[in-house]
C-alpha positions as CSV (number, residue, x, y, z in Angstrom):
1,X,109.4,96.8,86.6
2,X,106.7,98.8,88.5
3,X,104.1,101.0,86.7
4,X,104.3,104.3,86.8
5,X,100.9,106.6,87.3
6,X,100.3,109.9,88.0
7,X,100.8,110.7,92.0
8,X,98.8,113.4,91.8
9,X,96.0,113.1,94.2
10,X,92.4,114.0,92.7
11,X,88.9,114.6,93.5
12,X,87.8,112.0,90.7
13,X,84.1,113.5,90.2
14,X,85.9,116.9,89.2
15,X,87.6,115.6,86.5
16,X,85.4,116.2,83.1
17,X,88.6,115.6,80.5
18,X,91.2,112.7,80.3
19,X,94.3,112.9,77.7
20,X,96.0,110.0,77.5
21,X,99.5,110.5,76.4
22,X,101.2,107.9,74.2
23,X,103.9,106.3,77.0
24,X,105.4,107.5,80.6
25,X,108.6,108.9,79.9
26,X,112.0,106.9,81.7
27,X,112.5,109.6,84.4
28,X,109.0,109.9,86.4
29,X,109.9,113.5,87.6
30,X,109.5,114.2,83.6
31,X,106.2,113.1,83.5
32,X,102.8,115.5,83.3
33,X,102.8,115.8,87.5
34,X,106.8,115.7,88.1
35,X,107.1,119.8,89.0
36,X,106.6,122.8,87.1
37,X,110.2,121.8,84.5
38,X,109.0,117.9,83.7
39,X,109.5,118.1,79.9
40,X,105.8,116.8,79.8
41,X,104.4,119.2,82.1
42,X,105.9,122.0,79.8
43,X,104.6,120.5,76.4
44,X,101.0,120.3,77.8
45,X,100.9,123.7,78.9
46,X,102.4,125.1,76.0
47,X,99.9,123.7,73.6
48,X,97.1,125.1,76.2
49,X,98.7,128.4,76.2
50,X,98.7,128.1,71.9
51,X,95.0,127.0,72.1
52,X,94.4,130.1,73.9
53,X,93.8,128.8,77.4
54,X,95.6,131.0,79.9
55,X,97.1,128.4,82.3
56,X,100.8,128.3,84.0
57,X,100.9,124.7,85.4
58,X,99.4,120.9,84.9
59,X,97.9,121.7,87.8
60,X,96.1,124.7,87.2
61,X,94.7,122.4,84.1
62,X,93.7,119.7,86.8
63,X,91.8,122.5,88.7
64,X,89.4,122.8,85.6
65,X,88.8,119.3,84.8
66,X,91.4,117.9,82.8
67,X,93.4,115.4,83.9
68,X,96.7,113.9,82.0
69,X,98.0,110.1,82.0
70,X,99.6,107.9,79.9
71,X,98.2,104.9,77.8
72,X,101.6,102.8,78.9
73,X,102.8,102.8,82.2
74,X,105.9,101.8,81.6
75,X,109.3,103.5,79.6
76,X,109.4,101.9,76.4
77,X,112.5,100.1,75.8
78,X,113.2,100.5,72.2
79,X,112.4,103.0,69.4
80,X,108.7,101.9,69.1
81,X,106.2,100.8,71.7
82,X,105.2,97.0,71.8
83,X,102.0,95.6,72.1
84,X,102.7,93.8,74.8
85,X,103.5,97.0,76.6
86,X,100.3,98.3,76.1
87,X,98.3,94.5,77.3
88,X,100.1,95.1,80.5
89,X,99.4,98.2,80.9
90,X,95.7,97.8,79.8
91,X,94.1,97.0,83.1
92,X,95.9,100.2,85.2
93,X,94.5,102.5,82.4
94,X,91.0,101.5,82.5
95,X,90.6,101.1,86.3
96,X,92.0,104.8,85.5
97,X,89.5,106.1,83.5
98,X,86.6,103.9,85.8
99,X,87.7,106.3,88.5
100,X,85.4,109.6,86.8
101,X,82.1,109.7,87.0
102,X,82.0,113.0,85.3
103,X,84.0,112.4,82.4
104,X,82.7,114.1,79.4
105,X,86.0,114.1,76.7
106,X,88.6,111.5,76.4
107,X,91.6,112.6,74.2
108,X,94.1,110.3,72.2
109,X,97.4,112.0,72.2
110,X,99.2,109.8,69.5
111,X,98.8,106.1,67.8
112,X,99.5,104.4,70.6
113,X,97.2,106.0,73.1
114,X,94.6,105.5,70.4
115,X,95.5,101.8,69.9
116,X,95.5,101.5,73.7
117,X,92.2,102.6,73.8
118,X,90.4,100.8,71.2
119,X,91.6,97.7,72.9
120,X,90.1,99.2,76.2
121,X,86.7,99.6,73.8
122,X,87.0,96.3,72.1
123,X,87.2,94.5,75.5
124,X,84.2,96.0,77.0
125,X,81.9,96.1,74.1
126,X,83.3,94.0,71.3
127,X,84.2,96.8,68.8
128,X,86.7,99.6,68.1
129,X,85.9,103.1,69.4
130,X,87.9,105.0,66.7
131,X,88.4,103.1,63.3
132,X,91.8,102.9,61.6
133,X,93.0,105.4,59.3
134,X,95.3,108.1,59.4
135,X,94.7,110.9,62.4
136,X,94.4,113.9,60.1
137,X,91.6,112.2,58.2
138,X,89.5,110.9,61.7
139,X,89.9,114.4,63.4
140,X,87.0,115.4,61.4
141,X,84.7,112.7,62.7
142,X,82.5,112.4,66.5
143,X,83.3,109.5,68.3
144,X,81.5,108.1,71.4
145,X,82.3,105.5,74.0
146,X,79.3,105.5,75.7
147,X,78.9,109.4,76.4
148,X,81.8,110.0,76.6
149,X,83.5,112.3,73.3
150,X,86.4,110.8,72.2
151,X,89.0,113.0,69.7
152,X,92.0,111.1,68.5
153,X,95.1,113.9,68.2
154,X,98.3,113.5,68.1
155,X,101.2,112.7,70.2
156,X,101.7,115.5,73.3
157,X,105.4,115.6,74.2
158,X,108.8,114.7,72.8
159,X,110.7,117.0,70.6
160,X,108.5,116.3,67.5
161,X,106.6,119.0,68.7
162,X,109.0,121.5,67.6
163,X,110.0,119.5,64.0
164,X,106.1,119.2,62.9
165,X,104.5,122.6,63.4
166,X,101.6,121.9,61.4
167,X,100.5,118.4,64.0
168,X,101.8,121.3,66.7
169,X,98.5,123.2,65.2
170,X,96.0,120.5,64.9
171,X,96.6,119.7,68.9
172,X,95.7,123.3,69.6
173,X,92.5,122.5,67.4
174,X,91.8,119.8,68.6
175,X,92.3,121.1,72.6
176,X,90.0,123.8,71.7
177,X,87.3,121.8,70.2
178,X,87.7,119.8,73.7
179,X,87.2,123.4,75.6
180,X,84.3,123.9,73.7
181,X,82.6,120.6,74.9
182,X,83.2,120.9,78.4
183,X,82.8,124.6,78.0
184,X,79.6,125.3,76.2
């Protein structure tokens, strides 16, 4: 199977924000940079638009700084999304993330994005970036990985956005808590 990453071309030192998405959905023209109607394109701009930031596309988002991926690069196969999954896709994700000099904010969008991460964390300096415990409860904390801000949220797309208003409400938090980083 062949990963899937954004092919969206990008001026890597103009990227200040990266959220990291839990895993690439099966059809890639649904994914964050698959057209104006990719289900994931939609979610992301509709929790901008709720955090208050007046944008229309992904790619008006990319223009100020903040860039969307996924953790796993390929569609998960079952209900849940293996660990294995996210070892192979490990290595695209931080050659990723290497790519930005400028990077000032990563975001976790969901568990496994999170997990994915602290892997990423754990290989390059021995310890977890964000410790374990439920999301709610580590929203209130400041992480760093390096100097980089990291803010665990939760998960971006799918329909649970619609069934769980109140996580709907803490990504529009958090997204503007992000703003007002890169924004000061």
């Amino acid at each position: 199977m062949i990963p899937q990453s954004p092919e969206k071309t990008v001026d890597p030192s103009s990227v200040y924000v990266v959220m990291i998405s839990e895993v690439v959905p099966e059809d890639p023209r649904q994914d964050f940079y698959g057209g104006a109607e990719a289900s994931y394109a939609e979610s992301a701009v509709a929790l901008f638009r709720q955090a208050g930031v007046d944008v229309s596309s992904v790619l008006e988002l990319l223009d100020r700084g903040i860039y969307l991926t996924n953790a796993v690069k390929y569609p998960k196969t079952g209900y849940t999304v293996e660990t294995s999954a996210i070892e192979q896709s490990l290595p695209l994700l931080e050659e990723e993330l290497a790519r930005f000099p400028n990077l000032r904010v990563v975001m976790l969008m969901g568990d496994v994005a999170k997990k994915s991460f602290n892997m990423l964390a754990k290989k390059q300096t021995g310890k977890n970036c964000i410790p374990s415990g439920a999301t709610y409860k580590l929203r209130a904390g400041e992480f760093y990985f390096g100097s980089v801000r990291v803010i665990p949220s939760y998960i971006m797309t799918g329909g649970n956005l619609l069934i769980e208003k109140s996580k709907t409400q803490m990504i529009t938090e958090d997204i503007k808590k992000m703003m007002g980083i890169i924004l000061p």
